[in-house]
C-alpha positions in Angstrom: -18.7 28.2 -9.7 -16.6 30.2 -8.0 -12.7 29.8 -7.5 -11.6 28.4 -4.1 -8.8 30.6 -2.6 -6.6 29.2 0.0 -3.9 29.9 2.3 -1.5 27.5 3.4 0.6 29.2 6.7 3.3 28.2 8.4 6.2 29.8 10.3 8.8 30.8 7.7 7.2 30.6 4.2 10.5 28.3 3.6 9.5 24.8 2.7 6.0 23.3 4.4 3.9 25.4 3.2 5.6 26.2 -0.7 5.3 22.6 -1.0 1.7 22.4 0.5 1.2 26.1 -2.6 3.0 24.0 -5.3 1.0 20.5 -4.8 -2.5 22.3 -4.6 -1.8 24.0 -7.8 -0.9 21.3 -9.9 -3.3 18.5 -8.5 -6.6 20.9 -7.7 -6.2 23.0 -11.5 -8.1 25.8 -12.2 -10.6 25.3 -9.3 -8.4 27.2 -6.6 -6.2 30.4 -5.9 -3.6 29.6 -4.1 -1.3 31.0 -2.4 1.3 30.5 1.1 3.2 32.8 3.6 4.4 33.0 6.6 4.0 34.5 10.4 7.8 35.6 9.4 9.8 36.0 6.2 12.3 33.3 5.5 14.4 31.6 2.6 13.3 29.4 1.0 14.3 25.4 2.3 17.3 24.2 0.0 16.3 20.3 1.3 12.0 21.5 0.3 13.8 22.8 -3.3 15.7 19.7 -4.0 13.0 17.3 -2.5 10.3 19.1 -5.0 13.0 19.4 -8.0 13.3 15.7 -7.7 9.4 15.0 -8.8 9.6 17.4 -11.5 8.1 20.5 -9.7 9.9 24.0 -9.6 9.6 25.9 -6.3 13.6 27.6 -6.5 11.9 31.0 -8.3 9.4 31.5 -5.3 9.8 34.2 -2.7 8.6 33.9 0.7 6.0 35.9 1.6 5.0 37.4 5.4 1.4 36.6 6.4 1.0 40.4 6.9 1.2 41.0 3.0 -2.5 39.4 2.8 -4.0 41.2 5.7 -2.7 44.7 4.8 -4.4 44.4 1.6 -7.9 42.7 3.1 -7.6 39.6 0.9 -9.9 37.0 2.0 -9.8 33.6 2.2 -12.1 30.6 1.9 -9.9 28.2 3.7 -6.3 29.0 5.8 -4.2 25.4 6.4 -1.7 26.0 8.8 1.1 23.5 7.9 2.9 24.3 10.8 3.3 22.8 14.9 0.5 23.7 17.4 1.9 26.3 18.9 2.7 28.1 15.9 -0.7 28.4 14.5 -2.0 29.6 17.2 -0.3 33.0 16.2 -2.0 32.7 13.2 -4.0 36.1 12.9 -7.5 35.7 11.8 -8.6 36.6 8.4 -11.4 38.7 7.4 -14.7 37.1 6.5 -15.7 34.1 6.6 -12.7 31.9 6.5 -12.3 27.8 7.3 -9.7 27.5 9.7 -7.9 23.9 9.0 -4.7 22.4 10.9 -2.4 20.1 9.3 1.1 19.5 11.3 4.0 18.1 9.7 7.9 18.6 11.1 9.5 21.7 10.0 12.5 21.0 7.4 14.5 23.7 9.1 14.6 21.7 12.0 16.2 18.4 10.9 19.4 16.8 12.2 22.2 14.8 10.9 23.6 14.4 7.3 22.6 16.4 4.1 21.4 13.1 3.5 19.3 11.9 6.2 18.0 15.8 5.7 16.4 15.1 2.3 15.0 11.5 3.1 13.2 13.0 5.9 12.2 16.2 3.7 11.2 13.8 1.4 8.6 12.6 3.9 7.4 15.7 4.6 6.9 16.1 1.0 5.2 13.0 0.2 2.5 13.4 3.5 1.4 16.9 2.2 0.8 15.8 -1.1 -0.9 12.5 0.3 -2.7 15.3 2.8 -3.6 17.8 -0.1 -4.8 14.7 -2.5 -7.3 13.7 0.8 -8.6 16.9 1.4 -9.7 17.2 -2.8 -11.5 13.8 -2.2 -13.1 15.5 0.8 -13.9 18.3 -0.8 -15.4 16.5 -4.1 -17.4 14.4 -1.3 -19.1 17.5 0.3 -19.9 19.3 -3.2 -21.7 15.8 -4.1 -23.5 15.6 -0.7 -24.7 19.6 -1.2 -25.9 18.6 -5.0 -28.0 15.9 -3.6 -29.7 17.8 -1.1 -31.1 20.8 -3.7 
């Protein structure tokens, strides 16, 4: 079978969507390509870095990466998972071929008020709902391969 390549997009390539690149990898193996950008180049999230660091995964060597990377060299996607607010994936551009388009919000990191502290419990959040979000969407997944095997 063939690898599933996805493309998790949010605004800044900073923290939602390295974490969503980071947790796919390690839980879904072999099975995918994966890879995550932006609709803008940013830096990476120091809060995403340390809330990631803290469960033993290493994001503080990635780069962020502009959405336009992927379209100037025709990649192709099966699925594209915006990570970001409403309004921002709806300047998502559309991908060649066939692509599923999914939607998963969660609050933007960059955005968070108060202490450094208060910061990293709520990063920490935003952490712990994409990997509960990415662990869901593999049990979806395994679902539909078993329906599909069922009906040949």
């Amino acid at each position: 079978m063939e690898n599933i390549s996805v493309l998790f997009l949010c605004v800044h390539n900073s923290a939602r969507s390295q974490m969503a690149e980071a947790f796919l990898k390690a839980i879904g193996g072999e099975r995918f390509e994966v890879e995550s950008a932006g609709l803008e180049i940013g830096t990476l999230n120091p809060y995403a870095v340390q809330s990631m660091a803290e469960i033993g995964m290493d994001i503080s060597q990635n780069r962020s990466k502009g959405v336009f990377e992927f379209i100037r060299i025709s990649r192709r996607f099966d699925y594209v998972i915006t990570v970001c607010d409403e309004a921002s994936a709806e300047r998502c551009p559309i991908f060649p071929g066939f692509t599923r388009r999914l939607h998963w919000s969660f609050p933007d990191p960059a955005l968070f008020t108060g202490t450094d502290e208060e910061k990293m419990i709520k990063t920490r959040g935003v952490r712990d709902h994409i990997r509960e979000r990415i662990a869901r969407w593999l049990e979806e997944l395994s679902s539909d391969e078993s329906s599909m095997h069922k009906l040949q």
